[in-house]
LUMDOVO-521527 format. One record per residue: x, y, z of N, C-alpha, C in turn; residue number from 1. Coordinates in steps of 0.05 Angstrom, whole numbers, always signed. Example, Ala and Ser with C-alpha at 12.3 -4.5 7.8 and 13.67 -1.06 7.14 Angstrom:
<sites>
<<+264, -114, +156>, <+246, -90, +156>, <+264, -66, +156>, 1>,
<<+257, -45, +142>, <+273, -21, +143>, <+258, +1, +157>, 2>,
</sites>
This chain:
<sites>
<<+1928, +1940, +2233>, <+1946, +1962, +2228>, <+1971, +1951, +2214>, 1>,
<<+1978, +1929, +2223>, <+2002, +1915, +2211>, <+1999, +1911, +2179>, 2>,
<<+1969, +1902, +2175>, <+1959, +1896, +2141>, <+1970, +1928, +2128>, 3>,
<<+1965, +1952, +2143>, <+1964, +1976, +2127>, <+1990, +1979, +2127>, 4>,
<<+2002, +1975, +2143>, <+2033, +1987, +2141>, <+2051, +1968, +2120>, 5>,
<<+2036, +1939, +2119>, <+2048, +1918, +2093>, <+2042, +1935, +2071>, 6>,
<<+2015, +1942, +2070>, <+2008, +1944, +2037>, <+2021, +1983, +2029>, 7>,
<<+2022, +1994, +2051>, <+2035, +2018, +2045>, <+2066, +2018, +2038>, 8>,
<<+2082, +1990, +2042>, <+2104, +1991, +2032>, <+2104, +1974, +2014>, 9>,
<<+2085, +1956, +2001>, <+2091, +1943, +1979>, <+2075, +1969, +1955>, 10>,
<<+2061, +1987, +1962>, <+2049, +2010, +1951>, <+2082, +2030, +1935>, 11>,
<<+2091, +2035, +1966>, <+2107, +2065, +1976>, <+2137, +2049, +1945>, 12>,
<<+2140, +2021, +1948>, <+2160, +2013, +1933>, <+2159, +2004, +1901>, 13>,
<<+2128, +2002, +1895>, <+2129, +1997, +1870>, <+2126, +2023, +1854>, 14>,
<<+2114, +2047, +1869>, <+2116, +2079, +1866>, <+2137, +2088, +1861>, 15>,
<<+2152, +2083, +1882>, <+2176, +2102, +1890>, <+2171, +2134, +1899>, 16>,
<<+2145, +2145, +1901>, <+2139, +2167, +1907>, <+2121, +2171, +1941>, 17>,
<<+2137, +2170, +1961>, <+2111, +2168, +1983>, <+2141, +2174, +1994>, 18>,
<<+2127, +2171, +2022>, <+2135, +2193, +2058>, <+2131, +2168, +2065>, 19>,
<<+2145, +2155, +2084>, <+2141, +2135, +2119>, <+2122, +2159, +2134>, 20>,
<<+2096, +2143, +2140>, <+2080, +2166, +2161>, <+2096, +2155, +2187>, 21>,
<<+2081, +2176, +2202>, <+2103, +2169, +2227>, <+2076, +2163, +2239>, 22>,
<<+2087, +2141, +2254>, <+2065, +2126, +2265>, <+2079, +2119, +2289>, 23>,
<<+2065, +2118, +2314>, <+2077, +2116, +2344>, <+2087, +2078, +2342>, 24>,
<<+2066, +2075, +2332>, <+2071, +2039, +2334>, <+2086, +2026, +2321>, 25>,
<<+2098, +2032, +2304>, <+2122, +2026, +2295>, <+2145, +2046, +2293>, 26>,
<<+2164, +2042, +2318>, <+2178, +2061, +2319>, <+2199, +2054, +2303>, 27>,
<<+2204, +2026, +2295>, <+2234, +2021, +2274>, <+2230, +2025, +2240>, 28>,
<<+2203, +2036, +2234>, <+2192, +2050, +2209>, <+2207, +2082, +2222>, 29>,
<<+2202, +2094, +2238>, <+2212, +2122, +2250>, <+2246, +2118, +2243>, 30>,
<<+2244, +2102, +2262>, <+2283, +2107, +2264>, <+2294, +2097, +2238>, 31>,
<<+2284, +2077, +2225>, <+2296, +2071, +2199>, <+2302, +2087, +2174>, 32>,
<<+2290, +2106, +2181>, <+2280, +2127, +2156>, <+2271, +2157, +2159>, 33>,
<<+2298, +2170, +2178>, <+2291, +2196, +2186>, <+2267, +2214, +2163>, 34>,
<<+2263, +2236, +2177>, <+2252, +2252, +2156>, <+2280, +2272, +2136>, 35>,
<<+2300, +2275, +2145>, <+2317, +2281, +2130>, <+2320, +2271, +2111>, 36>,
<<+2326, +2247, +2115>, <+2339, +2220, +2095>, <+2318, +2223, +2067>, 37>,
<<+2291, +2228, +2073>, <+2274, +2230, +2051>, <+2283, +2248, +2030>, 38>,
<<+2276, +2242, +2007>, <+2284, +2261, +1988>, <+2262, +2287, +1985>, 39>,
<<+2273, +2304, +1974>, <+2253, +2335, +1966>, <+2229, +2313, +1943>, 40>,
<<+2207, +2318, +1947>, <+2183, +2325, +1927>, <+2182, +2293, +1925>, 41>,
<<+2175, +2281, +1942>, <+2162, +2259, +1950>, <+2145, +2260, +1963>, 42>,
<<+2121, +2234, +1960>, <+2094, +2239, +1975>, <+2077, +2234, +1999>, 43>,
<<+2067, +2253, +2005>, <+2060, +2241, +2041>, <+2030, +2230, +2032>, 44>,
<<+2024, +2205, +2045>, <+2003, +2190, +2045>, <+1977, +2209, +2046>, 45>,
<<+1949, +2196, +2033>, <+1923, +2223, +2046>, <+1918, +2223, +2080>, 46>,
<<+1928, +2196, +2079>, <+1916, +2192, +2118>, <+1932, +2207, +2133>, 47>,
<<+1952, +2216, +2125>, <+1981, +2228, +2137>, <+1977, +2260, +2139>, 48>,
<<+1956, +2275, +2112>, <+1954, +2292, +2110>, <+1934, +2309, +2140>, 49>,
<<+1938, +2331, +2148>, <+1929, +2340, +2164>, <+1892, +2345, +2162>, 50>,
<<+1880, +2338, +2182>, <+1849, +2339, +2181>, <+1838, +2368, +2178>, 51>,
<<+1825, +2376, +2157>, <+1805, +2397, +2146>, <+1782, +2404, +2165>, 52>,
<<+1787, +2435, +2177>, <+1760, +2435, +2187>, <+1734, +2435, +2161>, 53>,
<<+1717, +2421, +2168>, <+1692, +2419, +2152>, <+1679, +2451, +2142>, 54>,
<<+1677, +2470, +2160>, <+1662, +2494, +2139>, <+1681, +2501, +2129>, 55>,
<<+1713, +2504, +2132>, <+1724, +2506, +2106>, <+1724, +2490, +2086>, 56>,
<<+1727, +2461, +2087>, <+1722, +2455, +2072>, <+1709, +2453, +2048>, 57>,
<<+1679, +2456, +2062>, <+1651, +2456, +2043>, <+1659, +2489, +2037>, 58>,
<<+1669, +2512, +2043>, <+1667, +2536, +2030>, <+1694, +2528, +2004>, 59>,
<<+1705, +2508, +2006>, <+1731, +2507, +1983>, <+1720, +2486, +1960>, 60>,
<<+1702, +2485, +1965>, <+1693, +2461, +1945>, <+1702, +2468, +1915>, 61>,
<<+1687, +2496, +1907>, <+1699, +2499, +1879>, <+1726, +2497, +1879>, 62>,
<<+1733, +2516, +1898>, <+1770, +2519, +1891>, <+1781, +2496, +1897>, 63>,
<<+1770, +2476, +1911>, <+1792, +2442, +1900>, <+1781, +2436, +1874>, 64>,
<<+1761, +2437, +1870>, <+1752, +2430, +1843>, <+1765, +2443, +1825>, 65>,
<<+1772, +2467, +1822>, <+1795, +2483, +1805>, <+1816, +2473, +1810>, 66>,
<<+1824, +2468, +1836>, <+1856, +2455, +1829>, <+1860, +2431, +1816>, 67>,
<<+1840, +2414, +1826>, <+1841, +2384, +1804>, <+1843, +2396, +1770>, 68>,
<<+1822, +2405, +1766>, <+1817, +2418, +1736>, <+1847, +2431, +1730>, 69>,
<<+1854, +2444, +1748>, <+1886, +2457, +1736>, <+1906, +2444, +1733>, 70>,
<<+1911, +2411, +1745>, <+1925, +2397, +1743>, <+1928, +2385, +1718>, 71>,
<<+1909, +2393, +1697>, <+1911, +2386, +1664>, <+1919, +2357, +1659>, 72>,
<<+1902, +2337, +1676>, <+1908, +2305, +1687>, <+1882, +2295, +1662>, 73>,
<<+1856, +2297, +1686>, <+1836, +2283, +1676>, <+1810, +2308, +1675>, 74>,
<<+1793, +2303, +1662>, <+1774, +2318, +1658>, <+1748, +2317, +1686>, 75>,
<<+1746, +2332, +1706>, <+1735, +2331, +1724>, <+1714, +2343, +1728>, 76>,
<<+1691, +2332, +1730>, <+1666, +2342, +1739>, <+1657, +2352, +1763>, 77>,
<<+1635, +2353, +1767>, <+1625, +2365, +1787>, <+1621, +2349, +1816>, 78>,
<<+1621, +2348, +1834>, <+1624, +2339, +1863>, <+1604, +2316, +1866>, 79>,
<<+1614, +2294, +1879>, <+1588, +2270, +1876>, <+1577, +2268, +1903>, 80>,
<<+1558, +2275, +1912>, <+1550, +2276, +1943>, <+1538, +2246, +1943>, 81>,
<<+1544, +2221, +1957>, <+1536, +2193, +1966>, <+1512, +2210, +1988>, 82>,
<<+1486, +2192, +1988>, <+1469, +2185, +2014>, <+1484, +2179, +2041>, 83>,
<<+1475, +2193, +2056>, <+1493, +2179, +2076>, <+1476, +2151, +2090>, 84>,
<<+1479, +2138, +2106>, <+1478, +2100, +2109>, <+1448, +2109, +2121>, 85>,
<<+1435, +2123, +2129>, <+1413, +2126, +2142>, <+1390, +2132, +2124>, 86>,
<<+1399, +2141, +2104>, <+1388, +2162, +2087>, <+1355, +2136, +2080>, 87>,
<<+1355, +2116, +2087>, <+1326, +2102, +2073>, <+1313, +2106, +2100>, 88>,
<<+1314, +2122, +2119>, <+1297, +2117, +2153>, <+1279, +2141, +2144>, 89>,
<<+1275, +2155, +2124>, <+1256, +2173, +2129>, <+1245, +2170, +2100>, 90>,
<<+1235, +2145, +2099>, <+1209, +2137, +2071>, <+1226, +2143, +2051>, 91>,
<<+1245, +2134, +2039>, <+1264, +2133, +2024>, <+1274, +2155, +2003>, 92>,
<<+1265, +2184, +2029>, <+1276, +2212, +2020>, <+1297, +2222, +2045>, 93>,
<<+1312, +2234, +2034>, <+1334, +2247, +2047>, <+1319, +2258, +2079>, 94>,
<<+1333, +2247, +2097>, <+1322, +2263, +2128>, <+1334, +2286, +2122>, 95>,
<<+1328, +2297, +2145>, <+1336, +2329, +2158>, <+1366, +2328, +2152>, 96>,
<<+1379, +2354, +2148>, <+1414, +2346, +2153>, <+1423, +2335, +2135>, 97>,
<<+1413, +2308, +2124>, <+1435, +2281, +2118>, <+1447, +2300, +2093>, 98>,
<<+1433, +2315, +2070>, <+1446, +2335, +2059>, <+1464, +2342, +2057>, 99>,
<<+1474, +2368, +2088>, <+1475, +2378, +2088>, <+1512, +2364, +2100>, 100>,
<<+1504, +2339, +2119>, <+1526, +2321, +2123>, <+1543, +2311, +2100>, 101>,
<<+1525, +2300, +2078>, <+1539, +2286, +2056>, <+1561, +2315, +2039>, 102>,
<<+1547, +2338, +2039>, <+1568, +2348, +2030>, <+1588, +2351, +2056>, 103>,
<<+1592, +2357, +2078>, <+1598, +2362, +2083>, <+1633, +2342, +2086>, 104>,
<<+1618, +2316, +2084>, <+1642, +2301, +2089>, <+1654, +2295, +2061>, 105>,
<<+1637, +2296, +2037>, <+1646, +2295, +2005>, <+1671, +2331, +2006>, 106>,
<<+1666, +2345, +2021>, <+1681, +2366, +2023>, <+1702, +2361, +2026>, 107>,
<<+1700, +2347, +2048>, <+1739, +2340, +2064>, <+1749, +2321, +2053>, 108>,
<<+1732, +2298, +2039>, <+1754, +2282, +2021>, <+1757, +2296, +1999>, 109>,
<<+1747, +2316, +1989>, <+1754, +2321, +1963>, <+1775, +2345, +1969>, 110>,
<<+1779, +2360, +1989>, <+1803, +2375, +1998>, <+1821, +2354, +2000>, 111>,
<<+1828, +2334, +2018>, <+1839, +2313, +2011>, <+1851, +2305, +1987>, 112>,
<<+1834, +2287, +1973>, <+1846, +2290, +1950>, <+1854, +2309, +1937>, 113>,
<<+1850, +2330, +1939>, <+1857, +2357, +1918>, <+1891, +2359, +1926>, 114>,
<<+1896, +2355, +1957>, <+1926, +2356, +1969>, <+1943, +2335, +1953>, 115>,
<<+1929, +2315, +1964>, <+1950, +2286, +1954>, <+1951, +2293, +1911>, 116>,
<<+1934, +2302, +1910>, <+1940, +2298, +1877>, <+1957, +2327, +1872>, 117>,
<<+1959, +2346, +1891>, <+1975, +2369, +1878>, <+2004, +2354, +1884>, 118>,
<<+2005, +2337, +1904>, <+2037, +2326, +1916>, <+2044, +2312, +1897>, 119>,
<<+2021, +2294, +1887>, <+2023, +2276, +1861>, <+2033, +2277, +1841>, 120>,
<<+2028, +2303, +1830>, <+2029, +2304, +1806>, <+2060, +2324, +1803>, 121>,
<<+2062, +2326, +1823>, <+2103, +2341, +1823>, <+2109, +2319, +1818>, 122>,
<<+2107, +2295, +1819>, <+2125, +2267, +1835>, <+2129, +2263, +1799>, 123>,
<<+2153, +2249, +1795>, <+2166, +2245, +1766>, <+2143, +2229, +1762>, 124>,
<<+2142, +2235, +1736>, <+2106, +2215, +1722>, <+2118, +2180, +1717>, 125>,
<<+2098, +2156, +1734>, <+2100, +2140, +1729>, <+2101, +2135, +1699>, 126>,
<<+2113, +2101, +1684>, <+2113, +2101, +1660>, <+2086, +2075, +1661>, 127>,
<<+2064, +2091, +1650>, <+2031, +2085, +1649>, <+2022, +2090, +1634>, 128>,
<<+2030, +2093, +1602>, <+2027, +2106, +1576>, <+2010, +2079, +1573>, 129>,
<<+2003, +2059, +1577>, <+1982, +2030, +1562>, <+1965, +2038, +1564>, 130>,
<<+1950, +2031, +1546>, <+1914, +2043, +1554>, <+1899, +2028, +1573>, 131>,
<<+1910, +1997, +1573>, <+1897, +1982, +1603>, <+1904, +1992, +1620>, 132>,
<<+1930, +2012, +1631>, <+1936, +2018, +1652>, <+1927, +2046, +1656>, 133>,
<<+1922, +2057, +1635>, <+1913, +2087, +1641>, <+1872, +2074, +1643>, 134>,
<<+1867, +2058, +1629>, <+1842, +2052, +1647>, <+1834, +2042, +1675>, 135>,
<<+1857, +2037, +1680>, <+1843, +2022, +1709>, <+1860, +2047, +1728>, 136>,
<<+1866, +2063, +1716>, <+1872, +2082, +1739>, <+1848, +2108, +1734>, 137>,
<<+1842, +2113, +1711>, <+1811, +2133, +1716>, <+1792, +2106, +1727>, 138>,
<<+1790, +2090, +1726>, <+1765, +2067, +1742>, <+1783, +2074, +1780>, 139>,
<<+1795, +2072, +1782>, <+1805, +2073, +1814>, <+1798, +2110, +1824>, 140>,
<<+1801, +2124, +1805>, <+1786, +2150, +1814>, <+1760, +2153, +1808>, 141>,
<<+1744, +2134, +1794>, <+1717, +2140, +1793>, <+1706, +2119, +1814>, 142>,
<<+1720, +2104, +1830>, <+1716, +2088, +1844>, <+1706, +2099, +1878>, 143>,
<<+1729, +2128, +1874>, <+1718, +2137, +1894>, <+1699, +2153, +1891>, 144>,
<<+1679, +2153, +1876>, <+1656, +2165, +1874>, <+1654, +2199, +1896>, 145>,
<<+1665, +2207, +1883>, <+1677, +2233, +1903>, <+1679, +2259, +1881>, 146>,
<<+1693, +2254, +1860>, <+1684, +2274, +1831>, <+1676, +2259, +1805>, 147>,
<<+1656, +2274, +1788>, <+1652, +2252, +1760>, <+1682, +2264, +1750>, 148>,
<<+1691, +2230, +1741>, <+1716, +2235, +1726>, <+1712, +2230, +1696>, 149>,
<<+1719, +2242, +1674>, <+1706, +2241, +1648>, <+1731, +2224, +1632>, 150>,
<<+1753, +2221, +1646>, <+1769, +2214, +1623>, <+1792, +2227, +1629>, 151>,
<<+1814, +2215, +1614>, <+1852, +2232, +1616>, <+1844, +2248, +1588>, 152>,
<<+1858, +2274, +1598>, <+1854, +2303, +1580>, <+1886, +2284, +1558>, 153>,
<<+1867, +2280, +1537>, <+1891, +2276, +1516>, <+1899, +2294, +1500>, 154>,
<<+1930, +2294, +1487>, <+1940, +2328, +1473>, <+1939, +2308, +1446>, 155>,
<<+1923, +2327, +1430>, <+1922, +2326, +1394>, <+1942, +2349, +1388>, 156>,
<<+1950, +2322, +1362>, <+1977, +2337, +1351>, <+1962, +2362, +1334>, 157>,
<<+1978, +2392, +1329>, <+1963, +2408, +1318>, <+1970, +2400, +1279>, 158>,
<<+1960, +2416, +1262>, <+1957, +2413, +1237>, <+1977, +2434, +1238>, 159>,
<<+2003, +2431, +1222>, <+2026, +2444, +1214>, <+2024, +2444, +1181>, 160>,
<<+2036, +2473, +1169>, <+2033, +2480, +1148>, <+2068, +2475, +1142>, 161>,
<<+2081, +2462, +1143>, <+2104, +2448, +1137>, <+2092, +2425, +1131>, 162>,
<<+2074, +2409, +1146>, <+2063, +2386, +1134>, <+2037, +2381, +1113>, 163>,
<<+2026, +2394, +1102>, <+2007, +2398, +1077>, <+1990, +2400, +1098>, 164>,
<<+1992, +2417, +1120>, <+1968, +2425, +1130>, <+1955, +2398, +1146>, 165>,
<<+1970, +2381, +1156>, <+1973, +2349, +1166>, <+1992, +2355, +1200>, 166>,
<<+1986, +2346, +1214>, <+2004, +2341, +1234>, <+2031, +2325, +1226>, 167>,
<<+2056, +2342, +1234>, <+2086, +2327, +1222>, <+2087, +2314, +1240>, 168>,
<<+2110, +2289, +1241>, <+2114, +2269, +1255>, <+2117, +2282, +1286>, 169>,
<<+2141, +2301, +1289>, <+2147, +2312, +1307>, <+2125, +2324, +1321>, 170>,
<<+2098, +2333, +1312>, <+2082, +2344, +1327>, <+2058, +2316, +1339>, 171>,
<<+2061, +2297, +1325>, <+2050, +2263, +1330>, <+2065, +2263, +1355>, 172>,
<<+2094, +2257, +1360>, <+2103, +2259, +1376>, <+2101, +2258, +1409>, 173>,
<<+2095, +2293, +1404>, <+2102, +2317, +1420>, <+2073, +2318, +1432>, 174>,
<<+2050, +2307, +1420>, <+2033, +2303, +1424>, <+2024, +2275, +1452>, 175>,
<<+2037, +2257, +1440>, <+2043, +2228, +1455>, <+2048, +2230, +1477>, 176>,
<<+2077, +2245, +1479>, <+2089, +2248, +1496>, <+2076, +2259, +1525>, 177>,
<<+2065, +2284, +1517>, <+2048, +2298, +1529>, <+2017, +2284, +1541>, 178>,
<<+2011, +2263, +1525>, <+1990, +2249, +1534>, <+2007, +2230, +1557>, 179>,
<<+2024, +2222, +1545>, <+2036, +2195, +1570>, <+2049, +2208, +1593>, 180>,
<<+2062, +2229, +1590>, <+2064, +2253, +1615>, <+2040, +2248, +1637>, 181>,
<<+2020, +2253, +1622>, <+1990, +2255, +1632>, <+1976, +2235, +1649>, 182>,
<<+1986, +2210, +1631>, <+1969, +2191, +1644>, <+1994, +2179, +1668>, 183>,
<<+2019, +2177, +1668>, <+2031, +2191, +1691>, <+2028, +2189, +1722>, 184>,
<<+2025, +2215, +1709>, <+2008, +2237, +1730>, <+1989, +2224, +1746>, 185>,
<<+1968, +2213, +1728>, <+1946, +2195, +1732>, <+1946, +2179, +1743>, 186>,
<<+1966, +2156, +1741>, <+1977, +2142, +1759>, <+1987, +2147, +1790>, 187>,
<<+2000, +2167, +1791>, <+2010, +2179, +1812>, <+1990, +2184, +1836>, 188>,
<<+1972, +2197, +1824>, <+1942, +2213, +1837>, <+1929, +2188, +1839>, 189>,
<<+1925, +2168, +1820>, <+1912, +2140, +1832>, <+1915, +2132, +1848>, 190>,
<<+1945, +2132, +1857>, <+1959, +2113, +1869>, <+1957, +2131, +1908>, 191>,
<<+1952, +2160, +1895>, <+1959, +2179, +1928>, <+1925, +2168, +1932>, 192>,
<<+1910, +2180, +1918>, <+1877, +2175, +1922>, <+1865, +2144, +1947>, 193>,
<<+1882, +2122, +1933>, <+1879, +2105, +1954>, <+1864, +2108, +1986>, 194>,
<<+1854, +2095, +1986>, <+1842, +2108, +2019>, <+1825, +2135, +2025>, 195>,
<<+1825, +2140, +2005>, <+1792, +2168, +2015>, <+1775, +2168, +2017>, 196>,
</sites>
């Protein structure tokens, strides 16, 4: 427990976007750092987030899946259901259930994540505009094999007829900007995703 509570503040400080969970066992993390003292639109950890009953969950599947997709982050696919650990005991086809389990628990982390990345993505956008760093943060969400992730939704500058029908500098820009906004974001949601 002591390892998680190290790496959640060498996490919570190179962010700057996270919540102290309140944890009974360290009460001088509690007293050190009321919940007042916290600022507005900072992020509470996924483990921190309150537990999903499962048939809601599995009935919200699309609609977290829409909220990821609405977050105009990364391009998100469809739900990745894992075998669950048993799944080779019945001649190396799915038993009874295991189905019906794998979504069920691919449900609640992906409610899960759908929470921590809506908290995320309020949070001021990390500066993650590198393309090494905007890669290894879609590899840390495709890591959790939980949605296919296709990629950061990049903004193309439009063709302006002030510029011979060419994108003007200003819309190069405005364009950039809007991508590094993005990948951000991306960072942010990488960084909440941790642990699901």
């Amino acid at each position: 427990m002591r390892k998680t509570w190290t790496l959640w503040l060498i996490l919570s400080s190179l962010t700057g976007c996270a919540v102290l969970p309140s944890d009974p066992t360290y009460p001088e993390a509690n007293a050190a750092s009321p919940a007042s003292a916290i600022p507005p639109g900072t992020l509470e950890s996924p483990s921190s987030l309150p537990p999903r009953d499962s048939r809601d969950s599995v009935a919200q599947i699309d609609a977290n899946l829409a909220r990821l997709r609405g977050l105009h982050v990364v391009d998100v696919g469809e739900l990745i259901l894992r075998a669950p650990a048993g799944a080779a005991n019945c001649y190396s086809l799915a038993c009874p259930g295991d189905e019906d389990r794998a979504r069920v628990e691919a449900a609640a982390r992906l409610a899960r994540l759908a929470d921590a990345a809506d908290t995320a993505a309020t949070c001021t956008p990390a500066d993650a505009c590198a393309p090494e760093v905007i890669d290894h943060n879609l590899v840390a969400l495709m890591s959790l094999q939980l949605v296919e992730v296709r990629g950061l939704l990049r903004a193309e500058p439009v063709n302006n007829p002030n510029c011979y029908n060419l994108p003007c500098e200003s819309d190069i820009e405005a364009a950039r900007q809007l991508t590094c906004e993005r990948a951000g974001r991306l960072a942010n949601i990488a960084d909440a995703a941790r642990g699901l």
